[in-house]
Chimera marker file (.cmm) of the C-alpha trace (Angstrom):
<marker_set name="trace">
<marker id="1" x="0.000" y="0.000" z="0.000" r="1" g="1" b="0" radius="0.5"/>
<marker id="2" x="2.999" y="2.494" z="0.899" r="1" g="1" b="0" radius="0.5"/>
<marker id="3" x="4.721" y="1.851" z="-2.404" r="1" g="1" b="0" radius="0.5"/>
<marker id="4" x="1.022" y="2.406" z="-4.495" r="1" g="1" b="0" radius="0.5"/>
<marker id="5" x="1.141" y="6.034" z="-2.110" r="1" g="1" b="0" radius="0.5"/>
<marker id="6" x="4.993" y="6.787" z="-2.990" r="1" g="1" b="0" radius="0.5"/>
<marker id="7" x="4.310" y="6.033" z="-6.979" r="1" g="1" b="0" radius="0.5"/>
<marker id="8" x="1.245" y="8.255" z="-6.334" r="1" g="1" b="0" radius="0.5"/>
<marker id="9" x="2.832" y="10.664" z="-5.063" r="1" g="1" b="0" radius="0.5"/>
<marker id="10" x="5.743" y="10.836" z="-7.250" r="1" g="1" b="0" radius="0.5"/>
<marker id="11" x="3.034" y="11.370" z="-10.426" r="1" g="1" b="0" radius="0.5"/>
<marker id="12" x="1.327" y="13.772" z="-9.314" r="1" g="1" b="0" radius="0.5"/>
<marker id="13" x="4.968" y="16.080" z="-8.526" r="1" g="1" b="0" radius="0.5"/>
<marker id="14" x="5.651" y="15.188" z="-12.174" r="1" g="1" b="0" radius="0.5"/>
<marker id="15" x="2.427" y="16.651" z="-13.174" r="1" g="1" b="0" radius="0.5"/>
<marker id="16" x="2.755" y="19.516" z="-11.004" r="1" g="1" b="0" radius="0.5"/>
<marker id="17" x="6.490" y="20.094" z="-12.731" r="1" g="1" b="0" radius="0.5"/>
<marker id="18" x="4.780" y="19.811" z="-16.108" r="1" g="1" b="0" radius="0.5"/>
<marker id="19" x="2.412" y="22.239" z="-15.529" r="1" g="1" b="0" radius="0.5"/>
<marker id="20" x="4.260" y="24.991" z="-13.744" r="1" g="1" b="0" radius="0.5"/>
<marker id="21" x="6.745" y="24.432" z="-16.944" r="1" g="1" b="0" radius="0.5"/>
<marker id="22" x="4.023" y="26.547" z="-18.938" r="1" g="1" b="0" radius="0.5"/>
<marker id="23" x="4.908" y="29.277" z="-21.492" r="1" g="1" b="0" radius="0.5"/>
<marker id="24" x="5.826" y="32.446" z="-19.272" r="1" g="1" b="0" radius="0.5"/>
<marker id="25" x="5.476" y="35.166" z="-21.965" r="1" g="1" b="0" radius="0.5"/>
<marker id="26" x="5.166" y="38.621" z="-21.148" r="1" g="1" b="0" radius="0.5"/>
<marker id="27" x="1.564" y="38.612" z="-23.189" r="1" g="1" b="0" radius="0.5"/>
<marker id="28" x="2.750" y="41.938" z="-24.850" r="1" g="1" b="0" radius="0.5"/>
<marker id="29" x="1.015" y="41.330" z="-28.145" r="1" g="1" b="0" radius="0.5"/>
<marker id="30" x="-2.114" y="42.568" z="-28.603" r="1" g="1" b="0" radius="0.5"/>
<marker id="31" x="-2.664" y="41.370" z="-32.443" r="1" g="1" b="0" radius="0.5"/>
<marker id="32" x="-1.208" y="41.620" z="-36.052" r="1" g="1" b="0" radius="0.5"/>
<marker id="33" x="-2.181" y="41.723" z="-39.570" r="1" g="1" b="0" radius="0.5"/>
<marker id="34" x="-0.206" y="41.152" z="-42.988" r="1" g="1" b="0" radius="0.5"/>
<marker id="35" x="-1.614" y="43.440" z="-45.768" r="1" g="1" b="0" radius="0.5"/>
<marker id="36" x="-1.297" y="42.727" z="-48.992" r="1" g="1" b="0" radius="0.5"/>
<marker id="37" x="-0.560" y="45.454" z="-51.856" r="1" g="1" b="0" radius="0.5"/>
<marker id="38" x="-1.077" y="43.185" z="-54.940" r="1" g="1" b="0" radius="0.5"/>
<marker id="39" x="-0.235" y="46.546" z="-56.892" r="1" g="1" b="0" radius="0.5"/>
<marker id="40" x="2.800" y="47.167" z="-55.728" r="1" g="1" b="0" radius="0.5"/>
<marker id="41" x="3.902" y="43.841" z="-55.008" r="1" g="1" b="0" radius="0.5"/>
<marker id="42" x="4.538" y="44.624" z="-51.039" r="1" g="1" b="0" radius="0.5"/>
<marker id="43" x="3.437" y="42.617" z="-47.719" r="1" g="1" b="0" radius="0.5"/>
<marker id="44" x="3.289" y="45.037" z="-44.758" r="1" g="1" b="0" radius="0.5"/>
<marker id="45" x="3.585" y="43.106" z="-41.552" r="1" g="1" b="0" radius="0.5"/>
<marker id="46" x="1.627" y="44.911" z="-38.421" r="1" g="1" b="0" radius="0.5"/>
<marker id="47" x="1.612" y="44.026" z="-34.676" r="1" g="1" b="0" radius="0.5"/>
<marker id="48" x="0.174" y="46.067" z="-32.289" r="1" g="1" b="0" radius="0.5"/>
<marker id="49" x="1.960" y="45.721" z="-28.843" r="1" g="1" b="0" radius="0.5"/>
<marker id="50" x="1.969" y="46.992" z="-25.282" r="1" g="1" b="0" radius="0.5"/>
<marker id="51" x="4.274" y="47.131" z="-22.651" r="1" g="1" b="0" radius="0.5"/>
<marker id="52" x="2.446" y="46.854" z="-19.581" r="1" g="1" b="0" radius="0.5"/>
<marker id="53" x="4.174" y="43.397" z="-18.556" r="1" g="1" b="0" radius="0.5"/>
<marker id="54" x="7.606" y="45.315" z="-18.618" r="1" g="1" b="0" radius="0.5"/>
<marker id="55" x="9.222" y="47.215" z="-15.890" r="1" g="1" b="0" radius="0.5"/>
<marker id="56" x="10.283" y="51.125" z="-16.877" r="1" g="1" b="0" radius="0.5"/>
<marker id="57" x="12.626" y="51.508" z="-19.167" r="1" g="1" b="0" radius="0.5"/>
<marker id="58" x="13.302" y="47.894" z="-20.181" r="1" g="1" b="0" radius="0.5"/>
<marker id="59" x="14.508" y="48.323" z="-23.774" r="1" g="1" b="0" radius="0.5"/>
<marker id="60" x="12.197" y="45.649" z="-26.273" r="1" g="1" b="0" radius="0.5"/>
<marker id="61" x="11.856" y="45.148" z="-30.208" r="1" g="1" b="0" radius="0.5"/>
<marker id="62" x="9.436" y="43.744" z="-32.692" r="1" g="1" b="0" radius="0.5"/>
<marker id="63" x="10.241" y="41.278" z="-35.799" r="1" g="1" b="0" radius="0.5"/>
<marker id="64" x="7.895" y="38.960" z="-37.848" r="1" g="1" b="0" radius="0.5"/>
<marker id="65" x="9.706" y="35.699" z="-38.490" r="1" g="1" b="0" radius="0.5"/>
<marker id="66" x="8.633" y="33.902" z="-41.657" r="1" g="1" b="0" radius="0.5"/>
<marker id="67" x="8.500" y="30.149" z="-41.950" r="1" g="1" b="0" radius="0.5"/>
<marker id="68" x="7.881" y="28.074" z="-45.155" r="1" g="1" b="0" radius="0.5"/>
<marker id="69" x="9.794" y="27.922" z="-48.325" r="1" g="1" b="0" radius="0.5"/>
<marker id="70" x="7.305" y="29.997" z="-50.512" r="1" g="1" b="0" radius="0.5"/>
<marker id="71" x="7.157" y="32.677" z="-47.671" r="1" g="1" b="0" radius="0.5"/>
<marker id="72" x="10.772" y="32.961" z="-47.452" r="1" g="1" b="0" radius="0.5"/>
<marker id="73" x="11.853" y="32.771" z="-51.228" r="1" g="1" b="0" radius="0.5"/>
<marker id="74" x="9.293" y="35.348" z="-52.170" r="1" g="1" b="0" radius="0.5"/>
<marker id="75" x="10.727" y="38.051" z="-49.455" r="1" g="1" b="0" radius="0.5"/>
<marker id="76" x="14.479" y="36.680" z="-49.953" r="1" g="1" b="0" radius="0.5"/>
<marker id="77" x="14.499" y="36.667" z="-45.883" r="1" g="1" b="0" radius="0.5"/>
<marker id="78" x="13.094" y="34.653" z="-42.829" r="1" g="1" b="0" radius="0.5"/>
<marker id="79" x="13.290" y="37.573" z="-40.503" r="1" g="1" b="0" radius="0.5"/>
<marker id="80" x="12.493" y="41.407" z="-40.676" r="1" g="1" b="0" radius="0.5"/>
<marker id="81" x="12.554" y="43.729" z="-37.573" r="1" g="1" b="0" radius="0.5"/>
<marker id="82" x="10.740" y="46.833" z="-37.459" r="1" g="1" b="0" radius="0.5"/>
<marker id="83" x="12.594" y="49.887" z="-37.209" r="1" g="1" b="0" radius="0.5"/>
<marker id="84" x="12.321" y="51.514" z="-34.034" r="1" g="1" b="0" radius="0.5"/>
<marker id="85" x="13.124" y="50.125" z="-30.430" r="1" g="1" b="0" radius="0.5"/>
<marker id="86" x="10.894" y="50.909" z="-27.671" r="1" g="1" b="0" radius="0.5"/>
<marker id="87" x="11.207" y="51.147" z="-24.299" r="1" g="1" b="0" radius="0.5"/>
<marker id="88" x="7.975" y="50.664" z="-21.533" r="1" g="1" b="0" radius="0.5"/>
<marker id="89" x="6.566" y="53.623" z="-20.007" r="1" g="1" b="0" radius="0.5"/>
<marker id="90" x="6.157" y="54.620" z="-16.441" r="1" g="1" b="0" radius="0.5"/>
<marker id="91" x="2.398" y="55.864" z="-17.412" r="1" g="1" b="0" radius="0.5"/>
<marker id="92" x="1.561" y="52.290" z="-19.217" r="1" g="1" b="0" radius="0.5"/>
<marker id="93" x="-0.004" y="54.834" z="-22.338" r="1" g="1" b="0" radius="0.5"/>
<marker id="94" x="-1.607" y="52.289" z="-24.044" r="1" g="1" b="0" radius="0.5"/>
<marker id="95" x="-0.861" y="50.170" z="-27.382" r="1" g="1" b="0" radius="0.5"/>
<marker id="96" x="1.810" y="50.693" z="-29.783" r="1" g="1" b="0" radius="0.5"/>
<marker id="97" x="1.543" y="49.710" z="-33.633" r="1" g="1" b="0" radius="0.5"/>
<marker id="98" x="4.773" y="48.653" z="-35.166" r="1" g="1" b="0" radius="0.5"/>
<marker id="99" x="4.181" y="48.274" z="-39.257" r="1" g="1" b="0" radius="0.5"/>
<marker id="100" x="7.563" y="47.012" z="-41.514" r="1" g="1" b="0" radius="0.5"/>
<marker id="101" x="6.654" y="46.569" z="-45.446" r="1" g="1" b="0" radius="0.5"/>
<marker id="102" x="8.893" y="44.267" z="-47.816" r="1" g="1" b="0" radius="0.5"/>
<marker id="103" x="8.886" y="43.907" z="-51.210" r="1" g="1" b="0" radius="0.5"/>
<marker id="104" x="8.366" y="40.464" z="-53.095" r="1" g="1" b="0" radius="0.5"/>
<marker id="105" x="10.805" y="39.261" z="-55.272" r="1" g="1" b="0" radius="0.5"/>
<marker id="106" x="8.557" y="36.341" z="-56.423" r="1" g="1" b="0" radius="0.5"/>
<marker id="107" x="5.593" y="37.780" z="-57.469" r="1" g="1" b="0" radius="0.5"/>
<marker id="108" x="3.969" y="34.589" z="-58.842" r="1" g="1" b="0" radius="0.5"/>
<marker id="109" x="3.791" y="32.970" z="-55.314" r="1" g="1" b="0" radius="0.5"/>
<marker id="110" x="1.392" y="35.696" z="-53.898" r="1" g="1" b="0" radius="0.5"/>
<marker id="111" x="-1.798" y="33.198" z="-53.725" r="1" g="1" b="0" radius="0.5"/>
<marker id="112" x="-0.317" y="30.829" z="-52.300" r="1" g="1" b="0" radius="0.5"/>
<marker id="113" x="1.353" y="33.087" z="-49.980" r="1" g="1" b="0" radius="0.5"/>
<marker id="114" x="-2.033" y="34.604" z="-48.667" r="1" g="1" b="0" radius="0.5"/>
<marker id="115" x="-3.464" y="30.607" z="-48.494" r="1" g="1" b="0" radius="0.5"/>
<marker id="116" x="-0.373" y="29.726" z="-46.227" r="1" g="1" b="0" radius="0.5"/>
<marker id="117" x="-0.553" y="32.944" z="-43.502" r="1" g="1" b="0" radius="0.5"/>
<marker id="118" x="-4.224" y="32.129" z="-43.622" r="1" g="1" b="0" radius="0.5"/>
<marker id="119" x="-3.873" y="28.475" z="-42.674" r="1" g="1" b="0" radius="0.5"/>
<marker id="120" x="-4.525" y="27.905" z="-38.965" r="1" g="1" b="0" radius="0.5"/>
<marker id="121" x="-2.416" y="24.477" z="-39.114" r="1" g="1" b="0" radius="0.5"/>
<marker id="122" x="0.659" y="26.417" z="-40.267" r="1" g="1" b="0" radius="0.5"/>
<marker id="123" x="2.766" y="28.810" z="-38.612" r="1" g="1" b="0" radius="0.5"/>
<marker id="124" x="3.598" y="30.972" z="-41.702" r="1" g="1" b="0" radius="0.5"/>
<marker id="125" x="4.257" y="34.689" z="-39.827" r="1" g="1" b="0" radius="0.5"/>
<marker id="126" x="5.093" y="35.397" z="-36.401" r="1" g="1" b="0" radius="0.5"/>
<marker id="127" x="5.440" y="38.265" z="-34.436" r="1" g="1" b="0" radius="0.5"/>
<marker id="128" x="8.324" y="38.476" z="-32.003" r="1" g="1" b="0" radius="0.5"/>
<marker id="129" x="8.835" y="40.616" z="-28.865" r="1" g="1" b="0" radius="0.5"/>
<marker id="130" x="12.827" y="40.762" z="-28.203" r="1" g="1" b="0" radius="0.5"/>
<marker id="131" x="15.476" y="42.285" z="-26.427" r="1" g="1" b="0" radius="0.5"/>
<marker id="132" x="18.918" y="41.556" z="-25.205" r="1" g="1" b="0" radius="0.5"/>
<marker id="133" x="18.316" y="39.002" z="-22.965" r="1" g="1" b="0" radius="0.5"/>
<marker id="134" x="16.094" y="37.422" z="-25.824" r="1" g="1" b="0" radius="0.5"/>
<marker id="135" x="12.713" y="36.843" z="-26.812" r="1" g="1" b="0" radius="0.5"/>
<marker id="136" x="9.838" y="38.206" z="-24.347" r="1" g="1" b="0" radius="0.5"/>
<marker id="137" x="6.321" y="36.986" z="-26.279" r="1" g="1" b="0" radius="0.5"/>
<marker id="138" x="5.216" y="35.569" z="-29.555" r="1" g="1" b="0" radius="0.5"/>
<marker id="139" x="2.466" y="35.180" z="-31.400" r="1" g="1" b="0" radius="0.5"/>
<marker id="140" x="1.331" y="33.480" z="-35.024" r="1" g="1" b="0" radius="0.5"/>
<marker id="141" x="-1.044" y="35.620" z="-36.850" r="1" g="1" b="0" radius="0.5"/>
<marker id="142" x="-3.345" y="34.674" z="-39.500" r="1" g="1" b="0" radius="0.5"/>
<marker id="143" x="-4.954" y="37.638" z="-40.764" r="1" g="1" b="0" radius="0.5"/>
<marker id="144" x="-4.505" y="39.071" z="-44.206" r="1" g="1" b="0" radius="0.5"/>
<marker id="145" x="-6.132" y="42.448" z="-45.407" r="1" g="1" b="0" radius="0.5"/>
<marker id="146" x="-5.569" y="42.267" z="-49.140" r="1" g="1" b="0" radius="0.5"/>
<marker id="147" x="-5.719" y="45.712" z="-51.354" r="1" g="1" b="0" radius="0.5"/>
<link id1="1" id2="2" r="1" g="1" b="0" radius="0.2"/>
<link id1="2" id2="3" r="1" g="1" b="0" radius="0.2"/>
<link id1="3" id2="4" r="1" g="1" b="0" radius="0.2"/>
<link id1="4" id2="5" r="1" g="1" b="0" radius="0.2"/>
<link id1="5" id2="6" r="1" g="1" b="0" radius="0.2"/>
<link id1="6" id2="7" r="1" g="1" b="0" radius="0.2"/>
<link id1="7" id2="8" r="1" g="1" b="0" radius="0.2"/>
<link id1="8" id2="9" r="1" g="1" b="0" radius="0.2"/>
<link id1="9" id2="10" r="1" g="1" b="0" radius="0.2"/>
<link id1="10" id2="11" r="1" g="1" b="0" radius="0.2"/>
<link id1="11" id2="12" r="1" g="1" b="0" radius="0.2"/>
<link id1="12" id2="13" r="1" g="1" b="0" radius="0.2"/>
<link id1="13" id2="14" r="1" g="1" b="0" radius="0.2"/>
<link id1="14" id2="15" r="1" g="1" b="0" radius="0.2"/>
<link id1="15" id2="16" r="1" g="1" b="0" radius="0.2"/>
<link id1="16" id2="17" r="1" g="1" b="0" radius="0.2"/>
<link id1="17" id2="18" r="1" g="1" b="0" radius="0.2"/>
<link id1="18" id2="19" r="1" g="1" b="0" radius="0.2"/>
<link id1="19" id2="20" r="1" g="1" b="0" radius="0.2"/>
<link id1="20" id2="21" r="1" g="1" b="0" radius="0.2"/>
<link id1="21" id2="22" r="1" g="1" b="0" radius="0.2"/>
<link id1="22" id2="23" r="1" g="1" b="0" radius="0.2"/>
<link id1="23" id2="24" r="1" g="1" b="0" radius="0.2"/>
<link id1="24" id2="25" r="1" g="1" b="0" radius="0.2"/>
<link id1="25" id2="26" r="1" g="1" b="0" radius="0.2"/>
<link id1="26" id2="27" r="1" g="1" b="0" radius="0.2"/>
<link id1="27" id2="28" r="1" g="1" b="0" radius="0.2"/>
<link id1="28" id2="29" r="1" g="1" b="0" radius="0.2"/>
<link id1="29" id2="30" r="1" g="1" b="0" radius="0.2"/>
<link id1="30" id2="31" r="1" g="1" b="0" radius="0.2"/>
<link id1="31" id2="32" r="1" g="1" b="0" radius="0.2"/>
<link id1="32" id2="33" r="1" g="1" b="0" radius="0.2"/>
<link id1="33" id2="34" r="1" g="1" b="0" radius="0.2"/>
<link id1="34" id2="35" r="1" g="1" b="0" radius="0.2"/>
<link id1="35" id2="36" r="1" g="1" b="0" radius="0.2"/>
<link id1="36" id2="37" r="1" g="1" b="0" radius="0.2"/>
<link id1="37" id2="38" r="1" g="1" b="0" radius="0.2"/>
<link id1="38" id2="39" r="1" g="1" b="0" radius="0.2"/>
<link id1="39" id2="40" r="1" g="1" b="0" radius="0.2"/>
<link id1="40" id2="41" r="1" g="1" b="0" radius="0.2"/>
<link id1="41" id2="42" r="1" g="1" b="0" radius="0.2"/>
<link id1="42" id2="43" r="1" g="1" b="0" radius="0.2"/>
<link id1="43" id2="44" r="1" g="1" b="0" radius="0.2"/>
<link id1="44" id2="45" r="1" g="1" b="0" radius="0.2"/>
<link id1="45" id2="46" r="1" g="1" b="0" radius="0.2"/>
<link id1="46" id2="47" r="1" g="1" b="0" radius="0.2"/>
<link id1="47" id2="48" r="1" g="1" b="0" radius="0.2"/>
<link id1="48" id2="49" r="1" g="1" b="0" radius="0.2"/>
<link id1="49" id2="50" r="1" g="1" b="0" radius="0.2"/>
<link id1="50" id2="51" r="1" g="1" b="0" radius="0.2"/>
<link id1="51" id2="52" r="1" g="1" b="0" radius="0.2"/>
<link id1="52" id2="53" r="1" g="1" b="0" radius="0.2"/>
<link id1="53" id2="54" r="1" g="1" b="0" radius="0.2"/>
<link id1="54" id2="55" r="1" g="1" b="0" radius="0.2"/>
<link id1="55" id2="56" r="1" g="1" b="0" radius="0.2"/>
<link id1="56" id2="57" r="1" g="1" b="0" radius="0.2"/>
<link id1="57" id2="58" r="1" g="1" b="0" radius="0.2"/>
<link id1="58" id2="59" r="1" g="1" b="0" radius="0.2"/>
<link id1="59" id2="60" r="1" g="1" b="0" radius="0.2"/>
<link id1="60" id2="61" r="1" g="1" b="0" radius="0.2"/>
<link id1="61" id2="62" r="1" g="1" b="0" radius="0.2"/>
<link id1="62" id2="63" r="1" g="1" b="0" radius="0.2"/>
<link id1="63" id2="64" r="1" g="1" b="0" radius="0.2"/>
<link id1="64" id2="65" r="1" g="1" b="0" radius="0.2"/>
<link id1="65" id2="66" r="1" g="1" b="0" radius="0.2"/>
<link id1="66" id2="67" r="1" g="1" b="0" radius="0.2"/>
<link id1="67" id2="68" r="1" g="1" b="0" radius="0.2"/>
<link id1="68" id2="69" r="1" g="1" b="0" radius="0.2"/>
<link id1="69" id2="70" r="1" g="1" b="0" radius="0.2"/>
<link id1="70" id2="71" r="1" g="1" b="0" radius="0.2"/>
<link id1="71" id2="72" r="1" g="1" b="0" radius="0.2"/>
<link id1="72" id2="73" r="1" g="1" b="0" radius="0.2"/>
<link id1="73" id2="74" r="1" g="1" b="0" radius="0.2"/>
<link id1="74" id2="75" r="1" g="1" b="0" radius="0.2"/>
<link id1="75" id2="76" r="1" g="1" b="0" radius="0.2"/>
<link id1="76" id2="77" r="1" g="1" b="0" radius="0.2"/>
<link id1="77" id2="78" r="1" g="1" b="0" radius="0.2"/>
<link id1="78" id2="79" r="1" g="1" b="0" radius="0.2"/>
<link id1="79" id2="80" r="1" g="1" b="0" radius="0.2"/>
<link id1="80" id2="81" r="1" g="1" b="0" radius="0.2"/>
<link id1="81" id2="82" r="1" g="1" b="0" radius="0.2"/>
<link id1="82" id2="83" r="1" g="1" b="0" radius="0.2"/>
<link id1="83" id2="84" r="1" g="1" b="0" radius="0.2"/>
<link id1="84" id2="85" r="1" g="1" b="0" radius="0.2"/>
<link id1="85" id2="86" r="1" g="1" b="0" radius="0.2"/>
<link id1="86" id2="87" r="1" g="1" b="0" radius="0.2"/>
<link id1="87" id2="88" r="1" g="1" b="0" radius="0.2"/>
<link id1="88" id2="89" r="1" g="1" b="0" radius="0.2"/>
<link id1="89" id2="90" r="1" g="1" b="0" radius="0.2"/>
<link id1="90" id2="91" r="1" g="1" b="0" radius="0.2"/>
<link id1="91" id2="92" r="1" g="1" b="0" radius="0.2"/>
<link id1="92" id2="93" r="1" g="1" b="0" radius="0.2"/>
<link id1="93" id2="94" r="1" g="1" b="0" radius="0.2"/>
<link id1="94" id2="95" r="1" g="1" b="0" radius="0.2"/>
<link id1="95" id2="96" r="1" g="1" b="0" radius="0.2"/>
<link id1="96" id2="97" r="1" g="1" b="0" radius="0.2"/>
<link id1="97" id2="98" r="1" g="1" b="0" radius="0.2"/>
<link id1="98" id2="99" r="1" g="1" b="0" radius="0.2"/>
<link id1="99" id2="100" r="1" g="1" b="0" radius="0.2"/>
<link id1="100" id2="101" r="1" g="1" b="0" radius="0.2"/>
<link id1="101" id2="102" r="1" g="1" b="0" radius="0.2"/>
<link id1="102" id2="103" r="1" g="1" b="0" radius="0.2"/>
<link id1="103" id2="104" r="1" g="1" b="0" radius="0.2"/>
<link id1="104" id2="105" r="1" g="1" b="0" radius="0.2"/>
<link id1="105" id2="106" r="1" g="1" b="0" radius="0.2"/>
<link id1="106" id2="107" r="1" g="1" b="0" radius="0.2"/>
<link id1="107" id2="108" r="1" g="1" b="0" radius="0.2"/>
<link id1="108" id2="109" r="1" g="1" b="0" radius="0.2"/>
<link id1="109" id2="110" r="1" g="1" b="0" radius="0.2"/>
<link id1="110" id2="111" r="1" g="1" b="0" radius="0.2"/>
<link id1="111" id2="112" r="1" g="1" b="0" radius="0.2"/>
<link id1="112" id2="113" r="1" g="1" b="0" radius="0.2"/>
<link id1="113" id2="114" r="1" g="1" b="0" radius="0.2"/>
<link id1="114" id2="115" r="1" g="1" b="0" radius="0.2"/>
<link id1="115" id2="116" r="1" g="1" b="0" radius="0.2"/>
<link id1="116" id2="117" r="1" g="1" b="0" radius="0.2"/>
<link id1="117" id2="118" r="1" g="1" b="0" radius="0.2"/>
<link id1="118" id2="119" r="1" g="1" b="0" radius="0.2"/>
<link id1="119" id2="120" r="1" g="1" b="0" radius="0.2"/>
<link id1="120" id2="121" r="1" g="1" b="0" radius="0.2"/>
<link id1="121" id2="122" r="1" g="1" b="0" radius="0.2"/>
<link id1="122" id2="123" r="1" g="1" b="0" radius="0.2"/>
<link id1="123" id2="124" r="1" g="1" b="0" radius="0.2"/>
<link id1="124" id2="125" r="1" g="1" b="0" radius="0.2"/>
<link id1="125" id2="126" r="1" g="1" b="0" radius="0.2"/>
<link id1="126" id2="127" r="1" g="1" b="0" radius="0.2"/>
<link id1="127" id2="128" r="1" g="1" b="0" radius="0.2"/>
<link id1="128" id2="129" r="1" g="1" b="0" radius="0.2"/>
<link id1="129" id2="130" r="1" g="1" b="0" radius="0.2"/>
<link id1="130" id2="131" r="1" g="1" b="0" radius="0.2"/>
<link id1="131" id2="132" r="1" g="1" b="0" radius="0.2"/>
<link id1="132" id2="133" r="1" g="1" b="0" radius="0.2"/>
<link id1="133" id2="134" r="1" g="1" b="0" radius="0.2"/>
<link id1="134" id2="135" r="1" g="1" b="0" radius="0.2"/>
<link id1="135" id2="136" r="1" g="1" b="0" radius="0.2"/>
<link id1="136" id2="137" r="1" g="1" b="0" radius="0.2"/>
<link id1="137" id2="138" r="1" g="1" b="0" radius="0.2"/>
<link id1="138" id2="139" r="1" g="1" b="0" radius="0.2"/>
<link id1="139" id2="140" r="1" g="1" b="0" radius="0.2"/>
<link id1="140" id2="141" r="1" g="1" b="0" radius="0.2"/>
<link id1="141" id2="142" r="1" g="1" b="0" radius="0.2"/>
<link id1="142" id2="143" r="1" g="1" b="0" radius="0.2"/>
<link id1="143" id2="144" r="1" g="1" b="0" radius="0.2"/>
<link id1="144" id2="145" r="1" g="1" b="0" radius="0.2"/>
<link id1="145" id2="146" r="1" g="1" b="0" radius="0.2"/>
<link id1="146" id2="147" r="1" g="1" b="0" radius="0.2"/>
</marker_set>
């Protein structure tokens, strides 16, 4: 009876472990978008942050990493920061909406570039929260605005 109690025990700890081994982000996204300028031939990548997680001061930066061969040929990169770094505010002001536009150099691929971000099963575009000590948040986003 003793041993069934100790191997009881024992599971349950692992579970505990396994759960308090959840993702700790800093939940500083608040969404994202990728519009699509068929025109032009540009994707603008959008993420709307916050940085009411952060302590004042503490320097962060947004990037949209790109997965998936067609993704990655077409924008001849898998990884495009945004241009400005931001640091959190004493006041908390509210949302900040970081936009970064690239140009396609596959033109051709642009359908099946829109079905890809689109798919739920695929993790085509993500959006990034970093800083020196690495990355705070992330999130997949699946929206596309095309123009």
């Amino acid at each position: 009876m003793k041993k069934k109690i100790v191997v009881l025990a024992v599971g349950m700890m692992l579970l505990l472990l396994i759960a308090g081994c959840n993702r700790n982000a800093a939940e500083m996204i608040k969404g994202g978008s990728v519009q699509v300028n068929e025109e032009t031939g540009e994707l603008t990548f959008t993420a709307i942050v916050t940085d009411k997680e952060l302590e004042q001061g503490t320097p962060f930066q947004t990037r949209f990493f790109f997965e998936g061969n067609t993704l990655k040929e077409a924008l001849g990169t898998d990884l495009v920061y945004t241009d400005k770094e931001l640091k959190s505010r004493k006041k908390k002001e509210g949302d900040v909406t970081q936009e970064v536009t690239v140009p396609l150099k596959n033109k051709e691929t642009l359908k099946q570039i829109i079905k890809d971000i689109r798919d739920k099963d695929k993790e085509s575009v993500t959006i990034e929260i970093v800083n020196e000590k690495g990355r705070i948040d992330d999130r997949t986003i699946h929206e596309v605005k095309v123009h």
